[in-house]
Each structure stands twice: as C-alpha cells, then as structure tokens.
N, C-alpha and C positions, 0 to 999 in steps of 0.2 A: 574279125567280125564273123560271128557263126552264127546261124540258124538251125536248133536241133529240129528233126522231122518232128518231136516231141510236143515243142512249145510252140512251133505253127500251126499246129490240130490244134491244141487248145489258144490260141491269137486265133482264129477263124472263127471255133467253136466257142468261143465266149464273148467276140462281137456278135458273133448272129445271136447265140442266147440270150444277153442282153440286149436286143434288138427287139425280139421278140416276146419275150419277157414284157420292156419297157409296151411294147403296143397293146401289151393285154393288159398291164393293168391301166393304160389310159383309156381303152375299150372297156374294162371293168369298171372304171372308176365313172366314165362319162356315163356308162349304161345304168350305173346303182342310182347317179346324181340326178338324171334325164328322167328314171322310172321312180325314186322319191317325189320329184318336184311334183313329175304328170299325179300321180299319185295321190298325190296331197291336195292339190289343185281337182281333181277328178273325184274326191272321197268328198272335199268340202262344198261342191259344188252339190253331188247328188243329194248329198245329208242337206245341204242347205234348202234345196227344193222340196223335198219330201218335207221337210221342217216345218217350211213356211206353207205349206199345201195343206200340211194337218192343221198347224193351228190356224189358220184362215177359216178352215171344214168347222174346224170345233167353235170357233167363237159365233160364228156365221150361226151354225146349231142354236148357241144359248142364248146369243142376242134376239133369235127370231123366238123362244121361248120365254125370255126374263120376265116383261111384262106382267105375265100369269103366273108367277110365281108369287108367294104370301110373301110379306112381310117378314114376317117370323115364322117359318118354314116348321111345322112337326116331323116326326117320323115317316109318315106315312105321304107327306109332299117330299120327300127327298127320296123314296122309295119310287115315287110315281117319277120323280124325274130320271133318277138315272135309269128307269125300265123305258121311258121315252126314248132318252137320247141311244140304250143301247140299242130299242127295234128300230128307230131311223136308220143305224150306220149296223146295223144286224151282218150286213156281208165283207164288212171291214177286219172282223174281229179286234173290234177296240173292245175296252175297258173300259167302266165309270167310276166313280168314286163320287162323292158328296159330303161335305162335311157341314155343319151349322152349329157352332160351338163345342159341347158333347157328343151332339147327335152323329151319325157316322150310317151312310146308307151307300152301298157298292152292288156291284150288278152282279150276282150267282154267290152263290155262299162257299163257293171253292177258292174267289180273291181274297188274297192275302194284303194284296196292295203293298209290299215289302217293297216293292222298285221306287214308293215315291218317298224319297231321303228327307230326313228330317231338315234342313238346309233347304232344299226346296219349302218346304211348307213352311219355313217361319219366311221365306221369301216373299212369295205369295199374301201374306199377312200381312207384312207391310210396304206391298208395290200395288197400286190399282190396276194391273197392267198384266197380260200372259206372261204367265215362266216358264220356261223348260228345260230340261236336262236329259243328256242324254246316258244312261246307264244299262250295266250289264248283269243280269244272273243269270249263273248258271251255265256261262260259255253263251248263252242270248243276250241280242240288244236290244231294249227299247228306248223308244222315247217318250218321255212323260211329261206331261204337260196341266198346268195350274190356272186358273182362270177364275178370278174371283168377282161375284155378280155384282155391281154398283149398284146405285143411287143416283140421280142425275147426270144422265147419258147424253141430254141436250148441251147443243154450244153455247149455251148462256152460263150453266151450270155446273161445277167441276165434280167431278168422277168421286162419289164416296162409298165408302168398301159397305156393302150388308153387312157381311160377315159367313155370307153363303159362300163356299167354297168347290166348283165343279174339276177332278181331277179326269184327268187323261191318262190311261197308259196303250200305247200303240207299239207293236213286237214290229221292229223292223228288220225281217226275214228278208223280204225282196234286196230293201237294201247293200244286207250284209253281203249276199249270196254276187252281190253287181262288184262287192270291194273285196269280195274272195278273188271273182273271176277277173277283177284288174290287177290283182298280185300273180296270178296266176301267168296271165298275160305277160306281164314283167319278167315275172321269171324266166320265161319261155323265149323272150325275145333277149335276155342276157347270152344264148348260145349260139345264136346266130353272129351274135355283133363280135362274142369271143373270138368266132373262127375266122370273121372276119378280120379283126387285128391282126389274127395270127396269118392270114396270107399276107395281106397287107405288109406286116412285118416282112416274112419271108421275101416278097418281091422287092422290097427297101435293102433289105439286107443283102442279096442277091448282086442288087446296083452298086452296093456303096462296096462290097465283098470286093468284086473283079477287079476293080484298080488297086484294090489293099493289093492283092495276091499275085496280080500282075509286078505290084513294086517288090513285092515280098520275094519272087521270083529273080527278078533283076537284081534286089542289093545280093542275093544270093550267088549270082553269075557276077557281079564284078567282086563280091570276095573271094571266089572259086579265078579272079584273073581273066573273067573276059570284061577290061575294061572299056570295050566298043558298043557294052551294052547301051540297050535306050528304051525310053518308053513308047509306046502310041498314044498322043496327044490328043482327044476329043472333049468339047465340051469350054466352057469359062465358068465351071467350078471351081470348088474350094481342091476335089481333089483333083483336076484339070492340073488347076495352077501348081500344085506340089507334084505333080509328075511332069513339069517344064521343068523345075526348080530340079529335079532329081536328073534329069538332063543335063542341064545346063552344070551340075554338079561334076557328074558324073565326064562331062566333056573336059572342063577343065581339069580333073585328076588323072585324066587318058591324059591330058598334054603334059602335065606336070609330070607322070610317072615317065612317058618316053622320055622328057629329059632329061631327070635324075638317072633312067637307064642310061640312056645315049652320053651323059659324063661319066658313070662307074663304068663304062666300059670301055672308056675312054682312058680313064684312070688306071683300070685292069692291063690293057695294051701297053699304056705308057710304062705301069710299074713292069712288065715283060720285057719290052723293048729293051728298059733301061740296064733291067738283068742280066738279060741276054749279053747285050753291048759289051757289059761288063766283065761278062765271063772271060773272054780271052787277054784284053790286060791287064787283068788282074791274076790269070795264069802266069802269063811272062814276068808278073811282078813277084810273084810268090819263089817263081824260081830262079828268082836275081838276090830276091831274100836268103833264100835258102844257101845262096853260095854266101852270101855276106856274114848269116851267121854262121859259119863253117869259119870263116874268117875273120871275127871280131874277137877276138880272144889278142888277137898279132895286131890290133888298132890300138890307139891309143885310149883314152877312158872317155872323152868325152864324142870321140868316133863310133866308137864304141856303144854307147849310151845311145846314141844317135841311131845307130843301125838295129838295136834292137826294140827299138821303139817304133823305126817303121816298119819292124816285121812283125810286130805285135796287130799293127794296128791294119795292116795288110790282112794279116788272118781273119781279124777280127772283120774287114769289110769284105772278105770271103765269104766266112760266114755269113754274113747276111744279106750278100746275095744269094747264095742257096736258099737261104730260107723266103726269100724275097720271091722268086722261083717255085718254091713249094707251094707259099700262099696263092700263087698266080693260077697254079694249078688246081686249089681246092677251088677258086672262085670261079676259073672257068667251065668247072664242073668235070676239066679232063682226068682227076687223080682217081686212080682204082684198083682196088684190092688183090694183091698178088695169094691168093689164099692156101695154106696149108699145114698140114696137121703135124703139130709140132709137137714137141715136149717144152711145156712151159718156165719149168725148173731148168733147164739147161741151157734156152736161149735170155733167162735171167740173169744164171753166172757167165753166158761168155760178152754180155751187155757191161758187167762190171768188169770182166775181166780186161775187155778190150780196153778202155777208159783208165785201168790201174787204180777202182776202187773199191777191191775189194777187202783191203784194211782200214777204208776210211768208211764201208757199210757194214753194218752189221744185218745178219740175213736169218729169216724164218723163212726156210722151203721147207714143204713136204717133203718125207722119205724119199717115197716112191715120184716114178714120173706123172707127172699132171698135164693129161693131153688136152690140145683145145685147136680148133682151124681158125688159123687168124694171119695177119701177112706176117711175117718174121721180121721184113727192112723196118715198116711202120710199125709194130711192138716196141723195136728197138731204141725206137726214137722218144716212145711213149717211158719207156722206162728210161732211158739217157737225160732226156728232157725231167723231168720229177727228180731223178737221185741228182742231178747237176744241182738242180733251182736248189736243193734243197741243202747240197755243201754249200755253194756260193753266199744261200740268203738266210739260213740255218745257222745251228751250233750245235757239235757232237754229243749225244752222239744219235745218228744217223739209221732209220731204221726203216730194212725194206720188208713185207708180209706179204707173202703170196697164200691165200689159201685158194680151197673149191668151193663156191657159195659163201652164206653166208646166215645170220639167223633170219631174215627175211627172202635170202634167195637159193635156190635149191642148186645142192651139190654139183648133179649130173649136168647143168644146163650152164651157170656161170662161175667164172674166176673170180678171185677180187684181189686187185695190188692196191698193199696200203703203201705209203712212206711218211714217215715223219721224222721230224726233228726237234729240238729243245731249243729254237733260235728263241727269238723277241715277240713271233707270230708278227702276224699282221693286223694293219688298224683297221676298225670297225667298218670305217669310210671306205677302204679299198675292196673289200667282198666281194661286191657287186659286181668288178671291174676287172677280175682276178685274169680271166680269159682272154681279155679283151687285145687287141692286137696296141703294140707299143706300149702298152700299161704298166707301168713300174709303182711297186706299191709304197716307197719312199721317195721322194724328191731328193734325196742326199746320192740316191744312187741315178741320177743322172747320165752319168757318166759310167757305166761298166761295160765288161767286156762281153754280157747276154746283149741280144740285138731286141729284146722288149717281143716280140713273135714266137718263144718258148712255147708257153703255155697256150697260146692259140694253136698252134700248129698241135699239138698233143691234143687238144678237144676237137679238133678237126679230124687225128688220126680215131680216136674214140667214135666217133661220129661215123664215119663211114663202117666200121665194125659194129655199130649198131648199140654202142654201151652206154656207160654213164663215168662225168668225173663229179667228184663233189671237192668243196678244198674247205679247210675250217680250221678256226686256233683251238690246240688242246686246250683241256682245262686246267695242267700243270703248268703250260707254257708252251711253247714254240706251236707249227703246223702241221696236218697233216692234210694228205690228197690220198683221197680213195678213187680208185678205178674199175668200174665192175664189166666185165665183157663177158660174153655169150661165148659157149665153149662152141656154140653152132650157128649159124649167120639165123638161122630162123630163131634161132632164141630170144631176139632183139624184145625189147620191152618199148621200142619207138620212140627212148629218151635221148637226146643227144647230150649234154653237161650242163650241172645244176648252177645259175648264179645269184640263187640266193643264200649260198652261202660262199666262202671264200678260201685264200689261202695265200701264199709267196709268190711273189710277183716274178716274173720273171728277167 
C-alpha cells in the first residue's frame, strides 16, 4: 500500500477544489434564482402600479370630460380635446392621440404615434374597456394605453363604443431607470454571496480535510510498519465513525501480524534448531558411509545395493540441511556479503571445474578478464545452482554466457550470466513459482536428488548483490535463467528476481 507525495496533493487539492467549487456554484445558482424571482416579482409589481396609476389618471381625465363631447366629433373637437387632456397632465409628458373613424388628431405635429401597434388598436375596437401594452422604441419603454368613449355609462345601460377613440402614450423613464437599478443591485450582491460560499467552502473543507489527512497519514504509518498506529476519535460523525473502524482495523492487524510474526519465527528457530541438531549425526553418518562405500564392492549385491543407497540418501539429507541452514540465515537477516574484486571469467571456470563439468557445459567467456566485487563463496553457488538445475532438469546441450552489460544495461556498471538448455522447458503454470522455496516444476520429479531450495537460495544470493534473475522457455525449446549483477554494489537497480516470468524448477 503506497501513497505517492504526488497523488495526496492532488486527493487534498481536488477535495477542497470540489468543495469549493461545489459552494459557489450553489452560491451562484441560489443568488441568480433568489435575484430572478425578487426580480420579476419587483419589475411586475412596479410596472403594475405605475400601470394601474396611469390608467386610473387617464380614464378619470375622460370620463370627467365625455359628456361634452359631440356625438359625432369633427376635426377640430378632437383637436380641442387632446390639447385639453395634454394642458391637464402638461407636467407628465404624456401623449394624446384621438381618433374618430378617419379623422386622427394628436398633440404637437412632431408624434408619430408609432408606439401604438396595430394589435392594440383593433383591440381597442372591439373591447369597451382600457387596453394597454407595454412597448419599446428605440432602446425606450412606454406604455400605451387605448380607452374608447362609450355610450351608456349608467348601471341600467351597457357600455356602447362611439367610436371615439382616446390613446395614451406615457415614456416610462422613471420606471425603467428603478429595474436598471434592481439589476444592478443584483449583480452587485452576486459577489458578496460568491465569497461568501467560497469561505464558507474553505472552512467545510478545512473540517472535513483534517480527519481525511489525519487518516491519510496513519494508513501511511502502518504501511511504512508502524502497526500501533491510531487515530483521535472526536465527534459521532460519519467520519468519527470511519476513524473507530480504521482503529478497530488497524488493532486487529497489529494482533494478527504479531502472530503470524511470533509463528515464522518460530518456525525460523524450529527450522534452525532442527538443522543444527542435525549437523552432527549426520556427520558421524556420512563418515560410516564413507567407510562402507570404500567397502561395498567386497559385499555381496544386495548389501551392497543397500549401502549404497543409504549413502545416497545420507548425502542427499546433507545437503539439505545445509541448505536448510542457508535459508535460516537469509530469513534471519544474519547472511552477508563477503565482498571482493574478482575476475569473473575465472571464478566461472574453477565453478565448472570443481563440479567436473566442464565437458558437459559449453562456455562463452570473454577474452580478456571481466572484473566485478561480488562475494566469490555466494557467486559460486549462483553459478553451481543454474548449471546443475540445468543438467539435472535440461537436455544438452548446456550453455553458459557471461558477458559485460547488456543491450539495455551498460558495460561498465553490470554482468549478465545467461544459461540455457534444450530440455522440455517448463509449464506455463510453473513461472510464477519458479523461486519459490520447495517448488518443483513437475510433479513426476517428486522424488530427486535437488532438495527443491535451488533456486530460492540463488535469488536470495542475487538479492543481497543487489541484481536481478529472470527464468523463461526459449522459443526453440528448453530454458533459460538470466542473471544480471552490478559489477559495484551501488550499481543496484533495487530489483531483487523477476516472477513473472519463469524457468526449471529446481
């Protein structure tokens, strides 16, 4: 479990982002929703006063006028009226208009009377009743207003149109300038509420941040192995509750891990002890063997048979307590590099030679010497272990490569020992497992004379040299194990052996 310093800057910096984020645009969103409603509510409200204000004033005007109006109205009574109605309301700056079939009479010769839409006026025509509309030219709004003079205005008598028509047009300036200054308003008050979210957010975020980061800190300390970490528990929140739960986690893996410790290390001692134990009669056994086979030649065939079969098997549970022994050592962390600066090429051949297989390998060394500091016993076991696995579980012919580097690793700095063989290779399913301690990559070999600890102990010696093994079937057939080691203990590259790929079991 890692935590890059990377990805908890942005885990921190992209909760609080979207924190803050998320509060402005509910701060934005409430402020647009809050300043439309008032808005609308506030525009319809003024427009509706002023609306009804006018045409109350207007009709109020005509009705106290109608009376003395003709019948049948000429030019010059439609003239006299709208110069009436405009000296009445002269400090208004209304508008008049009048119309009586043809006839058409407006107050100053500079109205156009364009604001009063045709729509209106066939309205007007046929409603007994004031119209108005509100319209714009020119970037100005007025309101215009239609009011047609009846005939029987008594309650007895229903409302019948003259055909006299008095129009209104009134510039609603004041107005407009009240529903500039509520947008304005609006707008003005969207940055206050903005920064408000945004503290708002920050101190939410702030809250909810410290137990993130607090936890983020802890899972960080028990994957770092301080499994005694804990939280501080305040609060019966949501993240209260998940930082008991990360306790309460976190206690039972403290118990769980010392006991899995406190059995491998138990197991560690026990496999020692048993080693140990072992070493001395199986010394005395080795050399009771040794005098027997000196003497089984002079036994008879099935004495014979017999003694050298428990000196076979004597050896063979030699060896693996030494290796038994080895492994003891890698785990208790006591094994350590006896280092020095060899000739590679020579402590290859005296590896073959000791062993007597130097007709059964065939060898690519460099010329010249190829120096590297590395331990010479633990080399030796790396190359012993590989060329063995590889007669044993192999088919000739047998091939060892030592160069300097490689095409991805530079001369001066690594080695690389290949070996391969032309055996059967190994199955798909074994790869993974290749290392592994006891791991045999056929079930038919059960039973041989490797103690299954081979190739662990060879990735263990690689390991503490700082290298890498890889193991893989050719693509003509049989295996090969690559080994690459640092010709200088700082060369390491921090890999210890690849298992995803594989190779001969040992």
């Amino acid at each position: 479990m890692t935590f890059p310093g990377k990805a908890r800057a942005g885990l921190r910096g992209g909760l609080r982002l979207r924190l803050v984020v998320g509060f402005a645009v509910v701060a934005v969103v409430s402020a647009l929703t809050t300043g439309a409603l008032t808005f609308r509510e506030a525009r319809t409200g003024v427009l509706q006063q002023s609306q009804d204000a006018v045409v109350r004033e207007f009709r109020d005007s005509v009705d106290a006028r109608a009376p003395g109006y003709a019948d049948r109205p000429g030019q010059s009574e439609l003239d006299s009226m709208v110069r009436e109605l405009a000296w009445t309301h002269r400090s208004q700056q209304w508008r008049f208009l009048a119309t009586y079939g043809d006839l058409r009479a407006v107050y100053g010769p500079q109205d156009s009377f364009d604001a009063v839409s045709p729509e209106l006026q066939r309205s007007v025509r046929t409603r007994p009743a004031a119209v108005f509309q509100r319209v714009r030219r020119d970037g100005r709004a007025y309101l215009v207003v239609g009011l047609p003079v009846c005939y029987g205005t008594s309650a007895a008598t229903a409302p019948t149109p003259s055909g006299l028509v008095l129009y209104l047009v009134v510039p609603q300036k004041s107005e407009q300038l009240y529903v500039n200054a509520l947008v304005t308003a609006i707008e003005r008050a969207m940055l206050p509420a903005l920064g408000l979210a945004v503290l708002l957010a920050l101190l939410v975020a702030r809250g909810v941040l410290r137990p993130v980061r607090a936890l983020g800190r802890a899972a960080r300390r028990m994957a770092a192995g301080h499994l005694d970490t804990r939280l501080a528990v305040s609060g019966s929140d949501e993240l209260a509750g998940l930082s008991r739960t990360f306790n309460d986690t976190a206690a039972a893996l403290e118990q769980s891990v010392a006991e899995l410790r406190r059995m491998e290390a138990q197991a560690r001692r026990f496999a020692a002890d048993v080693s140990h134990e072992l070493r001395t009669p199986l010394a005395a056994m080795t050399a009771v063997t040794d005098v027997l086979d000196e003497r089984s030649s002079r036994l008879d065939d099935v004495t014979g048979e017999a003694v050298r079969l428990v000196s076979e098997e004597t050896s063979r549970l030699a060896r693996l307590v030494d290796d038994l022994m080895e492994i003891s050592r890698f785990d208790a962390g006591a094994a350590e590099l006896a280092l020095d600066d060899i000739d590679m090429v020579e402590s290859v051949r005296r590896t073959l030679a000791s062993r007597g297989w130097p007709d059964q390998v065939t060898t690519e060394l460099p010329d010249g010497p190829l120096r590297a500091r590395v331990d010479p016993r633990r080399l030796d076991v790396v190359v012993a272990n590989l060329v063995g696995n590889a007669l044993r579980h192999g088919a000739p012919p047998v091939t060892l490569r030592l160069t300097a580097g490689s095409a991805q690793l530079p001369e001066d700095e690594w080695v690389v020992i290949t070996v391969t063989d032309r055996g059967p290779g190994v199955p798909q399913a074994a790869l993974p497992h290749i290392f592994e301690r006891f791991y045999k990559a056929s079930a038919a070999r059960t039973r041989s004379e490797s103690s299954g600890l081979g190739l662990a102990i060879t990735a263990e010696n690689i390991r503490l040299h700082g290298g890498r093994i890889r193991a893989a079937d050719r693509p003509g057939g049989g295996a090969v194990f690559t080994v690459e080691l640092p010709r200088r203990r700082g060369s390491t590259a921090g890999t210890t052996h690849d298992q995803r790929e594989g190779g001969n079991g040992a």
